[in-house]
N, CA, C and O atoms as a GROMACS GRO file, in nm:
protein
  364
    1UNK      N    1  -1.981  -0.051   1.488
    1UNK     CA    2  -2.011  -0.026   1.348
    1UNK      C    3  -2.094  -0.143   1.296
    1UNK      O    4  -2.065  -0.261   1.316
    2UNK      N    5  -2.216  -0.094   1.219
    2UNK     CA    6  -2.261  -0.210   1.193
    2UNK      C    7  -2.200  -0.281   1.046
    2UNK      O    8  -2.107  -0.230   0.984
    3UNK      N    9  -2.276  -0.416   0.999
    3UNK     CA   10  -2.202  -0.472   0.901
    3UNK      C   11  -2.213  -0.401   0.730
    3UNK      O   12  -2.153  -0.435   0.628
    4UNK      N   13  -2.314  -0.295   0.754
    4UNK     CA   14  -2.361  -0.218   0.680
    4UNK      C   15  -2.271  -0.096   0.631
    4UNK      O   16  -2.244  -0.032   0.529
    5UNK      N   17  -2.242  -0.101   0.756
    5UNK     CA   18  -2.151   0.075   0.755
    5UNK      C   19  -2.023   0.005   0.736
    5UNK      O   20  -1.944   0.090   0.695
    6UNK      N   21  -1.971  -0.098   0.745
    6UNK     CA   22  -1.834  -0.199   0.735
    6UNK      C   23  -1.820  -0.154   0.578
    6UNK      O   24  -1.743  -0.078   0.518
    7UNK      N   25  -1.960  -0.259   0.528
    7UNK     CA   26  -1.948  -0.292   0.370
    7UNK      C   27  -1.935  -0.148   0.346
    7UNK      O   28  -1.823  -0.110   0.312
    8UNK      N   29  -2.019  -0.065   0.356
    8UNK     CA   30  -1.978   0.084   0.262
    8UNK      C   31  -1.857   0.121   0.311
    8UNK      O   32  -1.818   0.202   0.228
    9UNK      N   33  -1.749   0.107   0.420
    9UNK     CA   34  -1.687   0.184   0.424
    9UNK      C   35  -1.563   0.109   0.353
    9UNK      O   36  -1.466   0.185   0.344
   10UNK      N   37  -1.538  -0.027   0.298
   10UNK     CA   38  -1.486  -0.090   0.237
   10UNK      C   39  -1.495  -0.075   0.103
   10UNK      O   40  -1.389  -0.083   0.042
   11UNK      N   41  -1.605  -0.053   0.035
   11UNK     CA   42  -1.597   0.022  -0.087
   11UNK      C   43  -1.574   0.132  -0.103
   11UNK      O   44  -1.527   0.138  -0.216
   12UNK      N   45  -1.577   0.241  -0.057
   12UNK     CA   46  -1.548   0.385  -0.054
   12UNK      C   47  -1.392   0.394  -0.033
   12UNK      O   48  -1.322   0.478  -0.091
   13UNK      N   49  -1.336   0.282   0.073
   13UNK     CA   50  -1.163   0.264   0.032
   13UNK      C   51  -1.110   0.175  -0.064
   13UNK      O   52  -0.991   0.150  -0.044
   14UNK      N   53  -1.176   0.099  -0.196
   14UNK     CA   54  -1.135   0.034  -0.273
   14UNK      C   55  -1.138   0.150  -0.339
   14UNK      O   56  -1.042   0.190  -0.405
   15UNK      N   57  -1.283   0.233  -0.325
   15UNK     CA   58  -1.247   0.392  -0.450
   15UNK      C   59  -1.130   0.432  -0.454
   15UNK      O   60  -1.053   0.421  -0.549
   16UNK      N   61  -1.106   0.487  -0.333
   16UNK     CA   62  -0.965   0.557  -0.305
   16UNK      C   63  -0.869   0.485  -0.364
   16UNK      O   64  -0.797   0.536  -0.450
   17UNK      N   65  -0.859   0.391  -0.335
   17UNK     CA   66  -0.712   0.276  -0.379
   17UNK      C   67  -0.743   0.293  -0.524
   17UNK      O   68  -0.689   0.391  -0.575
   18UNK      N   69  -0.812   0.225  -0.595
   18UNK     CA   70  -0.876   0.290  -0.774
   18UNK      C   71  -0.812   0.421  -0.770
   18UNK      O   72  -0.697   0.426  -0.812
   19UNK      N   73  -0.872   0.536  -0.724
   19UNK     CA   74  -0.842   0.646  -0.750
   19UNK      C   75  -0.698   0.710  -0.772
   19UNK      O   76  -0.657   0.788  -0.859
   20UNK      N   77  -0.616   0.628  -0.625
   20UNK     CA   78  -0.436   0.673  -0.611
   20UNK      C   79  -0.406   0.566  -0.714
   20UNK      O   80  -0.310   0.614  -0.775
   21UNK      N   81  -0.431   0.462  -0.764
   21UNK     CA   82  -0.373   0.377  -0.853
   21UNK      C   83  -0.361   0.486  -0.989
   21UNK      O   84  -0.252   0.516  -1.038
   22UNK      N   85  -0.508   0.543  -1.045
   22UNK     CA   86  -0.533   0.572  -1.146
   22UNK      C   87  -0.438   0.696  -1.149
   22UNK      O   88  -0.361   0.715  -1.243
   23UNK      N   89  -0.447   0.782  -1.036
   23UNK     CA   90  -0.382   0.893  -1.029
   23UNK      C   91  -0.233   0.857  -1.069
   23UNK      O   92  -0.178   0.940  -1.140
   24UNK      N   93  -0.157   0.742  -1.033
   24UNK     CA   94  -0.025   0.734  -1.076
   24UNK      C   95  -0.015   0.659  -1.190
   24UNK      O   96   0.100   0.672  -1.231
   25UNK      N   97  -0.079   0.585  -1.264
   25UNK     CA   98  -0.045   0.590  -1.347
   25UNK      C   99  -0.110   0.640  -1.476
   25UNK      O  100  -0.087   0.595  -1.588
   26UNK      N  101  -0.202   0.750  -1.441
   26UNK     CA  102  -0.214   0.885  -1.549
   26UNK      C  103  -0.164   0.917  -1.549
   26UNK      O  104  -0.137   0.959  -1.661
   27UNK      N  105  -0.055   0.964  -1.431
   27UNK     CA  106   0.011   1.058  -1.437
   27UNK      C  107   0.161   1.096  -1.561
   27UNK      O  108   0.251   1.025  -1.606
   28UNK      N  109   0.127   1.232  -1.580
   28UNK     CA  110   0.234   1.212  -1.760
   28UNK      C  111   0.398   1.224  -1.707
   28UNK      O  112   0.500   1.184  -1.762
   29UNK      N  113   0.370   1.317  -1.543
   29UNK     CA  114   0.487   1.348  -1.471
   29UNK      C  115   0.606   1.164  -1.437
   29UNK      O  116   0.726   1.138  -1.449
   30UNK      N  117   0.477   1.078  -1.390
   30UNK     CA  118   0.550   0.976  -1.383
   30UNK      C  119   0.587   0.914  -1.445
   30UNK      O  120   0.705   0.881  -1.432
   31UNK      N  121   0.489   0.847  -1.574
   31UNK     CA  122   0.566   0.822  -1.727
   31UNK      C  123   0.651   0.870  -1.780
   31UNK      O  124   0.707   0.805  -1.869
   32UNK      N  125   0.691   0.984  -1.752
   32UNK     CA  126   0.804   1.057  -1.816
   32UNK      C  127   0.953   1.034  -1.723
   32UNK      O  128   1.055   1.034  -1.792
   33UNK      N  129   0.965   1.020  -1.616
   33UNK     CA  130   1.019   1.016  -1.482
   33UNK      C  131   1.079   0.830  -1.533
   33UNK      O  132   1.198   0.799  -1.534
   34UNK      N  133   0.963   0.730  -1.572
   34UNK     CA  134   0.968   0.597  -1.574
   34UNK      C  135   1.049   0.574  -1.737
   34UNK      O  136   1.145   0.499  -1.756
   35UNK      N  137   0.995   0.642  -1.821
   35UNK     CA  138   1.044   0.640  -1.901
   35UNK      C  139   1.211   0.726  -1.915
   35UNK      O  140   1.284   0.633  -1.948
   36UNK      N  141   1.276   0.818  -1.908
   36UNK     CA  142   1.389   0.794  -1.859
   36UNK      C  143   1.506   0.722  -1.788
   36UNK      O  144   1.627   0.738  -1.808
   37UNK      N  145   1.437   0.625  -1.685
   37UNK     CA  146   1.502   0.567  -1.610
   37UNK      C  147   1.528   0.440  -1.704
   37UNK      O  148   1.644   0.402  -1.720
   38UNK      N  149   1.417   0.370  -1.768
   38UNK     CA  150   1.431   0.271  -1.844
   38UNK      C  151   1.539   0.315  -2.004
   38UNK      O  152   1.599   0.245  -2.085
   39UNK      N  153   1.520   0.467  -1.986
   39UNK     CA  154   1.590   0.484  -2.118
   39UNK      C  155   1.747   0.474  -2.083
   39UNK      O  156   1.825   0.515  -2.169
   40UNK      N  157   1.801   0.420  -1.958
   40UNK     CA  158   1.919   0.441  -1.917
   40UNK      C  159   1.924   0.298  -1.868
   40UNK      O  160   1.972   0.268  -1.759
   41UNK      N  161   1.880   0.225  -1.942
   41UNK     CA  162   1.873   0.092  -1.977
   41UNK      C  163   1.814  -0.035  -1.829
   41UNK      O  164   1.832  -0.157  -1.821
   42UNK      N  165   1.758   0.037  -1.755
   42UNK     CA  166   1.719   0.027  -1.607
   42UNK      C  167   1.517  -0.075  -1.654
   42UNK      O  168   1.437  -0.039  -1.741
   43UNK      N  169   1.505  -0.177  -1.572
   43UNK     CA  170   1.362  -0.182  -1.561
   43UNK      C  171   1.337  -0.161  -1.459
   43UNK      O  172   1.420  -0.178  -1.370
   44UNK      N  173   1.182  -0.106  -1.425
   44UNK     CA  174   1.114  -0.027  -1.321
   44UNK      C  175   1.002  -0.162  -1.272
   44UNK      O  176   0.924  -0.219  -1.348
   45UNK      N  177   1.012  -0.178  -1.190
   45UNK     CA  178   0.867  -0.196  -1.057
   45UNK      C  179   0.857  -0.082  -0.972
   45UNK      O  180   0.909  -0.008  -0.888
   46UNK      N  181   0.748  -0.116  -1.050
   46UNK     CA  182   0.708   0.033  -0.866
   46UNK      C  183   0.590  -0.065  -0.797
   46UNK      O  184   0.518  -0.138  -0.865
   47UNK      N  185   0.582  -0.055  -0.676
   47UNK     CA  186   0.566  -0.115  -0.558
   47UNK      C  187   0.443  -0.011  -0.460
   47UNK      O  188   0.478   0.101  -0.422
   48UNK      N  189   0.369  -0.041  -0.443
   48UNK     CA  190   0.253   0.053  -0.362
   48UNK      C  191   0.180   0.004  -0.277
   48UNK      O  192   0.078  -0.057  -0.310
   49UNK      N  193   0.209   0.017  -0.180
   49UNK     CA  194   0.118  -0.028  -0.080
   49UNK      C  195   0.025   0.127  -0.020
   49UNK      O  196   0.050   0.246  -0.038
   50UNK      N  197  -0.075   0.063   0.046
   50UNK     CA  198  -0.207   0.152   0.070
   50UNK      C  199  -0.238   0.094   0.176
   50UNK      O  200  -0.283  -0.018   0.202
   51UNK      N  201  -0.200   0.218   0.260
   51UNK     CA  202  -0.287   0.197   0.435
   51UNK      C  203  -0.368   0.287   0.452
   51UNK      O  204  -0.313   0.396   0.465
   52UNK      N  205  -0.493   0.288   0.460
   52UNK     CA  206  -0.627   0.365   0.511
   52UNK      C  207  -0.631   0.329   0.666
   52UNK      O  208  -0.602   0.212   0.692
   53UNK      N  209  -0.662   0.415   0.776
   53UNK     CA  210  -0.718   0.472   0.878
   53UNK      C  211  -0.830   0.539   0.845
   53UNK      O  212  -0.842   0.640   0.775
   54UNK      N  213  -0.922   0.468   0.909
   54UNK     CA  214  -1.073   0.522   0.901
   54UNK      C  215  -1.132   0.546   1.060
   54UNK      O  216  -1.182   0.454   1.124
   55UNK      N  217  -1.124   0.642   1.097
   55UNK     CA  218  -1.176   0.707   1.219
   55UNK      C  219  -1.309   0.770   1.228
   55UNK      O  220  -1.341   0.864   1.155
   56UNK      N  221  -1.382   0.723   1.312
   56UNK     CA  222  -1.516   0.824   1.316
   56UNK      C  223  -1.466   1.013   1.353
   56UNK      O  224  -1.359   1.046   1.404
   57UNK      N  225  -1.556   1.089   1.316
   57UNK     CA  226  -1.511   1.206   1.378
   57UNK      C  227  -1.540   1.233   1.517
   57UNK      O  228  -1.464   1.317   1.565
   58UNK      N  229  -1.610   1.197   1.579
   58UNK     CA  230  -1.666   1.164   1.672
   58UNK      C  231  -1.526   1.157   1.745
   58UNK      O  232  -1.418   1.175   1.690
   59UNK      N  233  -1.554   1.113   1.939
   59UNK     CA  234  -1.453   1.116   1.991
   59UNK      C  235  -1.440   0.966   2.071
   59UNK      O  236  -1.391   0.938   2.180
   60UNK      N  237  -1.498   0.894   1.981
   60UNK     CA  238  -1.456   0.761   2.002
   60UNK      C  239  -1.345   0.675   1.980
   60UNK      O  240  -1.292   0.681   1.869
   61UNK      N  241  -1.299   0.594   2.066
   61UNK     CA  242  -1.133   0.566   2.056
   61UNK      C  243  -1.172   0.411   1.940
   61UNK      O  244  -1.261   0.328   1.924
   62UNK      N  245  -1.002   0.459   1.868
   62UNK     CA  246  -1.030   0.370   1.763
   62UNK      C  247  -1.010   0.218   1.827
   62UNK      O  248  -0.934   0.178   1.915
   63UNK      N  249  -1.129   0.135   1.732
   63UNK     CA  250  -1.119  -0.025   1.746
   63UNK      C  251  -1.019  -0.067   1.694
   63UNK      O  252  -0.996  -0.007   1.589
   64UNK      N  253  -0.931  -0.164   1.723
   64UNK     CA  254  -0.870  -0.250   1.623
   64UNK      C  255  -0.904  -0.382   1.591
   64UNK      O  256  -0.954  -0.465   1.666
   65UNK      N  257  -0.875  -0.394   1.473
   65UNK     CA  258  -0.945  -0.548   1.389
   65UNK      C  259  -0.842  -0.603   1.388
   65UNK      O  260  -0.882  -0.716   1.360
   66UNK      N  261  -0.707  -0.614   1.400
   66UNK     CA  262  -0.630  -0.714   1.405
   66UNK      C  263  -0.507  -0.644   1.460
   66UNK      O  264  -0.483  -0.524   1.449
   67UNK      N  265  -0.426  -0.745   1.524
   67UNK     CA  266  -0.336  -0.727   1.664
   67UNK      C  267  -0.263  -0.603   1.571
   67UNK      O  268  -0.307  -0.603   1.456
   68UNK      N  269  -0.161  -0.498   1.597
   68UNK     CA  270  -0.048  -0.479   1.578
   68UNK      C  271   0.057  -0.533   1.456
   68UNK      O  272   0.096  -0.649   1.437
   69UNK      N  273   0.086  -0.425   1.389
   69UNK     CA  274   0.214  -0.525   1.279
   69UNK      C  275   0.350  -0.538   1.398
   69UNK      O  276   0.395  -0.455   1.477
   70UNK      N  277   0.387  -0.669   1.373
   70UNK     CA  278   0.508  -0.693   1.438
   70UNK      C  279   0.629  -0.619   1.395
   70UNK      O  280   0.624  -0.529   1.311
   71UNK      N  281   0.713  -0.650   1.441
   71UNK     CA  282   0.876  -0.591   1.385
   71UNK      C  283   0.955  -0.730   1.387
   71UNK      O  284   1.075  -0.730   1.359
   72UNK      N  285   0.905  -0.823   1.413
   72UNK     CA  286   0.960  -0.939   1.414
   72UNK      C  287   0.951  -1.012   1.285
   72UNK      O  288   0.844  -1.039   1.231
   73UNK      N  289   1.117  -1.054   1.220
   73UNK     CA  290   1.124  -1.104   1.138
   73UNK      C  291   1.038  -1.262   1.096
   73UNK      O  292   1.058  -1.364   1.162
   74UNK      N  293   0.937  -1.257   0.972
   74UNK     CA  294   0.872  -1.388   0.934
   74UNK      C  295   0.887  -1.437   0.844
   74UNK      O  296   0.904  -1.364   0.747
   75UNK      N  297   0.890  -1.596   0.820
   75UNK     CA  298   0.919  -1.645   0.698
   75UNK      C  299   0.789  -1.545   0.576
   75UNK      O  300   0.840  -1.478   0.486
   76UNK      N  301   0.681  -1.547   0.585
   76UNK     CA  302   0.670  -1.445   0.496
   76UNK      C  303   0.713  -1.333   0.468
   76UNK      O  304   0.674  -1.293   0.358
   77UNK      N  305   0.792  -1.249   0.535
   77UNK     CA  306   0.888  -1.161   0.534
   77UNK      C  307   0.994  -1.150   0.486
   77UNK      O  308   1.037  -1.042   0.444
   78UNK      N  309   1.057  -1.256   0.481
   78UNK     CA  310   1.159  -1.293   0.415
   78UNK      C  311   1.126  -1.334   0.245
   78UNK      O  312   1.196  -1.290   0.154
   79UNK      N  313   1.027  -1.410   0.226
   79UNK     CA  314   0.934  -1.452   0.071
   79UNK      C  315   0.874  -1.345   0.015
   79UNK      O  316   0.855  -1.345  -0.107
   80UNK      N  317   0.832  -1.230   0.098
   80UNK     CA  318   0.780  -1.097   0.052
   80UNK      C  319   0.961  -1.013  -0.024
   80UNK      O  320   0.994  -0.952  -0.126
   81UNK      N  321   1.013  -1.048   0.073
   81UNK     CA  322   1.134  -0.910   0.046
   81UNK      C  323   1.228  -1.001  -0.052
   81UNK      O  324   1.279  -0.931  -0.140
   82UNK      N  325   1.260  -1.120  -0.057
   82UNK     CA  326   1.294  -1.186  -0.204
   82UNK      C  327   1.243  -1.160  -0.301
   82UNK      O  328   1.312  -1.132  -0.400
   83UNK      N  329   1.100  -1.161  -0.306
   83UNK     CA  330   1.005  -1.083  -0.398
   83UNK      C  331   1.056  -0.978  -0.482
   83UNK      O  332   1.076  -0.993  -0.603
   84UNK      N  333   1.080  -0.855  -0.410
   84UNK     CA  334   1.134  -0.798  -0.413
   84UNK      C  335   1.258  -0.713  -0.418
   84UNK      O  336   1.298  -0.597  -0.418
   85UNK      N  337   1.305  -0.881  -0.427
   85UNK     CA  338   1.467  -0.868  -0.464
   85UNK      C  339   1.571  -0.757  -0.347
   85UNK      O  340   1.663  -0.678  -0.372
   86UNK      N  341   1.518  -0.788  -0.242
   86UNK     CA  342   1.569  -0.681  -0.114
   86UNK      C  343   1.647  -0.774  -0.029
   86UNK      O  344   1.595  -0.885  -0.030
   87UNK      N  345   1.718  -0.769   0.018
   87UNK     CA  346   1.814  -0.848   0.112
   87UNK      C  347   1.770  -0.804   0.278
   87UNK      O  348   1.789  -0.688   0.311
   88UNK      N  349   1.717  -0.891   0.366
   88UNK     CA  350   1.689  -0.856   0.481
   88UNK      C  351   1.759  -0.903   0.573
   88UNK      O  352   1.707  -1.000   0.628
   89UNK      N  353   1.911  -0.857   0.633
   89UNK     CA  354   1.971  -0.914   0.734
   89UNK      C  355   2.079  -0.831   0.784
   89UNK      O  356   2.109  -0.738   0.710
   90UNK      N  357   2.126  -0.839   0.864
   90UNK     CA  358   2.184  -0.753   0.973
   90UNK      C  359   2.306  -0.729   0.926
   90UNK      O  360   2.345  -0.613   0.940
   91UNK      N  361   2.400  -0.825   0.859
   91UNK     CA  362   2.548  -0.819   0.826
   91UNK      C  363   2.531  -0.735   0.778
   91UNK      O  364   2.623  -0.675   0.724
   0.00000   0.00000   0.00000
């Protein structure tokens, strides 16, 4: 891929990400959904992560740009899921 077709295809997935962002929180279904929950005296984070796979159609096998996500526990892993107020441990 050249660095050309990189850059466009990096903006065309910031669209998308814009787009699912905007889509949820236009949405009147989820404001309404958010607003209940808080009306039951609750505060809300909502949390979104966005993974794009971008494949040629073509029958070329996909490249990877960086190793594999681990399953192995990392101190950023642990600073992410505090974050998040999540408890990560086996007990």
């Amino acid at each position: 891929m050249s660095p050309d077709e990189r850059e466009r295809i990096k903006k065309l997935v910031r669209e998308l990400s814009q787009c699912v962002n905007s889509a949820l929180t236009d949405s009147g279904d989820v404001k309404d959904a958010l607003k209940d929950i808080e009306e039951e005296g609750y505060h809300v984070d909502l949390l979104f992560a966005l993974f794009t796979r971008i494949l040629r159609k073509k029958d070329e096998p996909p490249q990877l740009e960086a190793p594999p996500l681990s399953t192995d526990e990392t101190s950023f892993d642990d600073q992410f899921l505090k974050t998040l107020r999540l408890n990560w441990s086996e007990d």
